[in-house]
C-alpha positions as CSV (number, residue, x, y, z in Angstrom):
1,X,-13.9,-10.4,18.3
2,X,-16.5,-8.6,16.7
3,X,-17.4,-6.2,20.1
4,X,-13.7,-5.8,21.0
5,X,-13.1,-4.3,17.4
6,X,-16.0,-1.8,18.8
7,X,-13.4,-0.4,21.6
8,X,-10.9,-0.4,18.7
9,X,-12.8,1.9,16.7
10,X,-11.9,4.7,17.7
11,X,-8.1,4.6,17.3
12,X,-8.9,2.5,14.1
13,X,-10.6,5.9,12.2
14,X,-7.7,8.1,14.2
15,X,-4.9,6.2,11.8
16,X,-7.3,6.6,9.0
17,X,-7.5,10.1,9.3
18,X,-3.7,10.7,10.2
19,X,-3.0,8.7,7.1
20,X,-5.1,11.2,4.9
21,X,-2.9,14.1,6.6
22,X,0.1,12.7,4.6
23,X,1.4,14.0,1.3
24,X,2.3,10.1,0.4
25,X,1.0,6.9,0.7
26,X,0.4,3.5,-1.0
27,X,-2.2,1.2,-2.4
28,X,-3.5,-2.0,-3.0
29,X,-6.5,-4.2,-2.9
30,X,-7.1,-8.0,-2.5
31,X,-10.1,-10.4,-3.1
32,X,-11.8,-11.6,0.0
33,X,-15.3,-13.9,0.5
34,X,-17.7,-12.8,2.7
35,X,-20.8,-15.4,3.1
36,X,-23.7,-13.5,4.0
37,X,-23.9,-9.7,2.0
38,X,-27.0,-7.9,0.8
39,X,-28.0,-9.1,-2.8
40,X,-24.4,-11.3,-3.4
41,X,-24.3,-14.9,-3.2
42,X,-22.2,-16.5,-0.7
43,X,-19.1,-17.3,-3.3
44,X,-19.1,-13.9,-4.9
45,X,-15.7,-11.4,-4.1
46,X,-15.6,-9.1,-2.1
47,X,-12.6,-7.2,-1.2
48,X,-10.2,-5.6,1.6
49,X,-8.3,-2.5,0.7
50,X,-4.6,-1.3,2.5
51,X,-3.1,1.9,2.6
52,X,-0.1,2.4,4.0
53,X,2.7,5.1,4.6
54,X,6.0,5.0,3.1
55,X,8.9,3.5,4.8
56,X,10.6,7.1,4.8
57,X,8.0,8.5,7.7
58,X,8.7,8.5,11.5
59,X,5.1,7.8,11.8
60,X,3.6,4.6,10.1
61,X,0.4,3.2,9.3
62,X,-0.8,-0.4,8.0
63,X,-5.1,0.3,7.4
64,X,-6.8,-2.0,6.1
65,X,-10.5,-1.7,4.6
66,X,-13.6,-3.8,3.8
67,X,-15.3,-3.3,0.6
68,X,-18.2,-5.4,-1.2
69,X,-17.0,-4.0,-4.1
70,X,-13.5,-3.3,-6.1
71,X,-15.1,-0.2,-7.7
72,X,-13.8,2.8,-8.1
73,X,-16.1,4.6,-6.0
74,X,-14.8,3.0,-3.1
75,X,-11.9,3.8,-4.1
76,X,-13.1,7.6,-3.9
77,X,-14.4,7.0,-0.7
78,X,-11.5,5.7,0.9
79,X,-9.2,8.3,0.0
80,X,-11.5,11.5,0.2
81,X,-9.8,14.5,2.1
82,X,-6.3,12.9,0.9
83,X,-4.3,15.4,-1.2
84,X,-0.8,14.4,-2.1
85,X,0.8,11.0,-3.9
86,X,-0.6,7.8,-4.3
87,X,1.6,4.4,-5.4
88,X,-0.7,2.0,-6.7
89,X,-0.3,-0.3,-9.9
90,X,-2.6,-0.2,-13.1
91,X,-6.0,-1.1,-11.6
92,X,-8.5,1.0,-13.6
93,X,-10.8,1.7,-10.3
94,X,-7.7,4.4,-9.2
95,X,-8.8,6.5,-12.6
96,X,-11.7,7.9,-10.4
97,X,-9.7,9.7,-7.5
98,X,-9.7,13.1,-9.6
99,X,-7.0,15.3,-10.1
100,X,-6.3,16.6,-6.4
101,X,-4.3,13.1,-6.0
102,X,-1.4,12.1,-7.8
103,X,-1.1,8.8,-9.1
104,X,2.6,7.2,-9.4
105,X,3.3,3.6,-10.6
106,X,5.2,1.0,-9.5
107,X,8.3,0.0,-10.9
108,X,8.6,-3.6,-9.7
109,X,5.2,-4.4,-11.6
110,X,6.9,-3.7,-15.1
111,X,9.9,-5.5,-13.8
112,X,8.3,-8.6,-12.8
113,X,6.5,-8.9,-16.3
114,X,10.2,-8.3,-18.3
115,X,11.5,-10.9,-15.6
116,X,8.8,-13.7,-16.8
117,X,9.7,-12.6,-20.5
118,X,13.2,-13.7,-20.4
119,X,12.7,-16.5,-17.5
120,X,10.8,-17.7,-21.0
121,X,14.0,-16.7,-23.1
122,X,12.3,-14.6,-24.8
123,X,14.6,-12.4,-27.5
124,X,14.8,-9.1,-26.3
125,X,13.8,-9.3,-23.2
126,X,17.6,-9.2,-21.1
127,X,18.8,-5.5,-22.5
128,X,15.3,-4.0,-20.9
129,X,15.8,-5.8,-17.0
130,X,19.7,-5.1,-17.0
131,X,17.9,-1.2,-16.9
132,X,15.5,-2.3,-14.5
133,X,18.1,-4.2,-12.1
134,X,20.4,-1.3,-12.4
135,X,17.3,0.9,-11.1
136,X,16.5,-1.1,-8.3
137,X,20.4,-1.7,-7.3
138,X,20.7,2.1,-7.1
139,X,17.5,2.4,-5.1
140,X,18.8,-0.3,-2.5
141,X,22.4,1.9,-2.4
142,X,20.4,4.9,-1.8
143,X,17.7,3.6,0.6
144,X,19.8,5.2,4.0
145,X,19.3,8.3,2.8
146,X,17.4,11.1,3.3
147,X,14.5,12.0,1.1
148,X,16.0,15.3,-0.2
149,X,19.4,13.4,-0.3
150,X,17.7,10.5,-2.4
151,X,15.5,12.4,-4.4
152,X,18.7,14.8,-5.7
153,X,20.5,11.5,-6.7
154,X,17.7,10.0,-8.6
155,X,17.0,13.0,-10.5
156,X,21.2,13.3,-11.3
157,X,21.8,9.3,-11.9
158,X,18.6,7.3,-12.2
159,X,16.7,9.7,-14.5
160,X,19.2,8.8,-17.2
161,X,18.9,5.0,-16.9
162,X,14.8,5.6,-17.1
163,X,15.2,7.5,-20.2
164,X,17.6,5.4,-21.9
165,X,15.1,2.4,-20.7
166,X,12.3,4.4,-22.1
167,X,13.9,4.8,-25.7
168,X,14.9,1.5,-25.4
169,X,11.6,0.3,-25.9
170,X,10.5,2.2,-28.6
171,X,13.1,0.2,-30.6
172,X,12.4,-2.9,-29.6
173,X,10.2,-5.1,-32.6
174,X,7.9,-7.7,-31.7
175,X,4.3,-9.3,-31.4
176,X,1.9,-7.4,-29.1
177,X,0.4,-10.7,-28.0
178,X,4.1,-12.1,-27.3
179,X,5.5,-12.1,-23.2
180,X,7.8,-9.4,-24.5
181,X,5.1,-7.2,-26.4
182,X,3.0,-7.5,-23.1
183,X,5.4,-6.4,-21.1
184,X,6.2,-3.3,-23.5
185,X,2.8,-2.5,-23.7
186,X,2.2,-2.6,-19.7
187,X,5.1,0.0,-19.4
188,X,4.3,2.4,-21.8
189,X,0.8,2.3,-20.7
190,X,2.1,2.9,-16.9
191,X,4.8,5.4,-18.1
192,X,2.4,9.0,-17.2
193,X,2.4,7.9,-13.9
194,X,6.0,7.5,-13.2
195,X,6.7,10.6,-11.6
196,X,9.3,8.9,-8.8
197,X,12.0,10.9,-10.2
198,X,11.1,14.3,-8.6
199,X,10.2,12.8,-4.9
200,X,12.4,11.0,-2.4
201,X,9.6,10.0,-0.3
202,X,7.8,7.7,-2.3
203,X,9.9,4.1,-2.9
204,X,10.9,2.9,-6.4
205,X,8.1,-0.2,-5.8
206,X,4.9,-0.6,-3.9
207,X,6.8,-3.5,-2.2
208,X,6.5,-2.5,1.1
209,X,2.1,-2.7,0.9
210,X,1.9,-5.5,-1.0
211,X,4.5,-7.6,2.0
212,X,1.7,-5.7,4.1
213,X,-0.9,-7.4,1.9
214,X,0.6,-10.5,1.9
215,X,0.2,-10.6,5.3
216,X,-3.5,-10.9,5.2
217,X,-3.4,-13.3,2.1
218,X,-1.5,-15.4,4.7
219,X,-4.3,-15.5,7.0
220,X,-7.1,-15.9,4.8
221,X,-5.3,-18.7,4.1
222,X,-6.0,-19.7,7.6
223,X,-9.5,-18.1,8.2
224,X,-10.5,-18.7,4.7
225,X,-13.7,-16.0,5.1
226,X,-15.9,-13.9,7.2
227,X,-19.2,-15.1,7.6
228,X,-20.8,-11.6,8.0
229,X,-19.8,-8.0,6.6
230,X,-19.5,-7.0,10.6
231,X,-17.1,-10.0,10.8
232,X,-15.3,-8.7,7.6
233,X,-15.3,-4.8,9.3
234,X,-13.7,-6.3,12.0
235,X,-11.1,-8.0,10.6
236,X,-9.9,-5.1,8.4
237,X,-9.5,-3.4,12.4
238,X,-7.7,-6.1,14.1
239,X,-5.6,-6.2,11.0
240,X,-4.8,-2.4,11.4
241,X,-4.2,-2.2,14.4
242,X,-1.9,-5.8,14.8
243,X,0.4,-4.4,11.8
244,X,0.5,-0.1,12.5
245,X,2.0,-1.9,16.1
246,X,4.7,-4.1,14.5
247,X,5.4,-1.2,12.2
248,X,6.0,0.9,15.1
249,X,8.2,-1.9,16.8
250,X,5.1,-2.7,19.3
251,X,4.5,-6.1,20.3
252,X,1.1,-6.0,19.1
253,X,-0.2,-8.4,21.6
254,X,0.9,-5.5,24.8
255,X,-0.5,-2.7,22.4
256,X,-3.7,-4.3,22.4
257,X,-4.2,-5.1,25.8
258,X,-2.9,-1.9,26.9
259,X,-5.9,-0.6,24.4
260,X,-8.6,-2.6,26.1
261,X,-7.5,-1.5,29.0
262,X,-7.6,2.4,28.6
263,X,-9.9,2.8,25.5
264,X,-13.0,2.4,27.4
265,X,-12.2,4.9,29.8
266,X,-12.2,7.4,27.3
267,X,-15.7,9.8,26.6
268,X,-18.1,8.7,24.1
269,X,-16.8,11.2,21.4
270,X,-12.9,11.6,22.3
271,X,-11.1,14.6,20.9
272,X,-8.2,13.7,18.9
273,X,-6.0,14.7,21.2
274,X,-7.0,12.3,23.5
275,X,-6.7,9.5,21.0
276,X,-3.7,10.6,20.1
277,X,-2.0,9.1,23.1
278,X,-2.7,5.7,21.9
279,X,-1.5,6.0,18.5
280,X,1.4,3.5,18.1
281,X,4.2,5.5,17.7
282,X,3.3,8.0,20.7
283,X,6.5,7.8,23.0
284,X,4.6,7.9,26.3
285,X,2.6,5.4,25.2
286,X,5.6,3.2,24.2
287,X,7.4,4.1,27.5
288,X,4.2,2.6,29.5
289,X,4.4,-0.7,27.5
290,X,7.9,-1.4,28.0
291,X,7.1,-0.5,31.5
């Protein structure tokens, strides 16, 4: 598995570097044990990294990423030469990207933490998620549409249910320490980055990378851990290039055999418009599969 991730390189750092031509994408980061690492025992974490494209784009991507680290840094290497939007939630390690990336947050994290606060019937907690279900029920009415179309809509309708939300919290008394103070704090702490309003692109949640993330939590489930950081680099490429397929309505299983096949035929330093051919949603490509 390891050497036939080597033919897959290729088209691997292709959607890598398509991905850092876009002006949005999304974020997110899971734990992951690798056994044998330079200078880390055997049950220390590492971690896989995902960035994907938003559902809105003809063209998508599902990369995923080894890491020894959760670190910033890495953080700064994986999305160097990216200008444009980023969805991720609160993790810290994005504070390092620098200013030519803009951070926006996602709105089913603070949901989810009102949600626990009056699953616990806590006081106070329904008026805040009646604002946030009315958010996310316009955003489901409105996810046909276009991203001008949608982003014109949120700025008319949804930017007054966001304020009113906003002040809503400001008025609301109780303990910091309390579900309900926790989930006021995470908000307000989050609230800078919100800047959904003014793009139709970017979704009202990061939902759609962490189902993408889920999808590897699934498996580790089954393959538990890598035993080396080559089987760990590997993974992260038969990862990428299994989901970018089903993304792309591919059967995966084709996409890759087709992949085998022709990969290796190519030179040993391809131009991009070679690889491009076998990126997943090239229609040629497609066409040859079904055939």
């Amino acid at each position: 598995m390891i050497k036939l991730a080597e033919f897959l390189m290729p088209v691997y750092n292709e959607l890598r570097y398509r991905l850092l031509s876009y002006k949005e994408l999304q974020g997110d980061e899971t734990p992951f044990q690798v056994l044998r690492e330079d200078g880390k025992s055997p049950t220390s974490k590492s971690y896989i990294w995902l960035v994907t494209t938003p559902r809105k784009l003809s063209e998508q991507v599902v990369y995923y990423a080894y890491s020894p680290t959760r670190s910033g840094t890495f953080a700064q290497k994986l999305y160097q030469g990216f200008h444009g939007v980023l969805q991720c939630d609160g993790y810290s390690g994005y504070n390092l990207l620098g200013d030519c990336i803009e951070r926006t947050g996602c709105w089913a994290h603070v949901r989810r933490k009102f949600y626990d606060a009056f699953k616990s019937h806590v006081k106070d907690a329904e008026m805040p998620l009646k604002f946030l279900n009315r958010m996310f029920k316009l955003e489901r009415e409105w996810q046909p549409l276009s991203p001008k179309a949608r982003r014109k809509r949120r700025r008319g309708q949804l930017k007054k249910v966001v304020n009113r939300f906003w002040k809503l919290l400001e008025q609301i008394e109780t303990l910091p320490n309390s579900r309900l103070g926790k989930a006021i704090a995470y908000a307000q702490s989050q609230k800078v980055y919100f800047r959904i309003l003014n793009n139709g692109v970017i979704d009202w949640s990061n939902n759609t990378s962490e189902r993408n993330m889920k999808t590897f939590v699934i498996g580790r489930k089954n393959w538990l851990f890598s035993t080396s950081t080559k089987g760990a680099k590997a993974n992260a490429i038969w990862m990428t290039i299994v989901e970018s397929a089903k993304a792309n309505h591919l059967d995966p299983r084709q996409y890759i055999m087709k992949l085998l096949e022709k990969l290796p035929t190519l030179p040993a330093f391809p131009k991009k418009e070679d690889l491009a051919t076998y990126l997943p949603w090239n229609q040629d490509f497609n066409q040859a599969l079904e055939a």
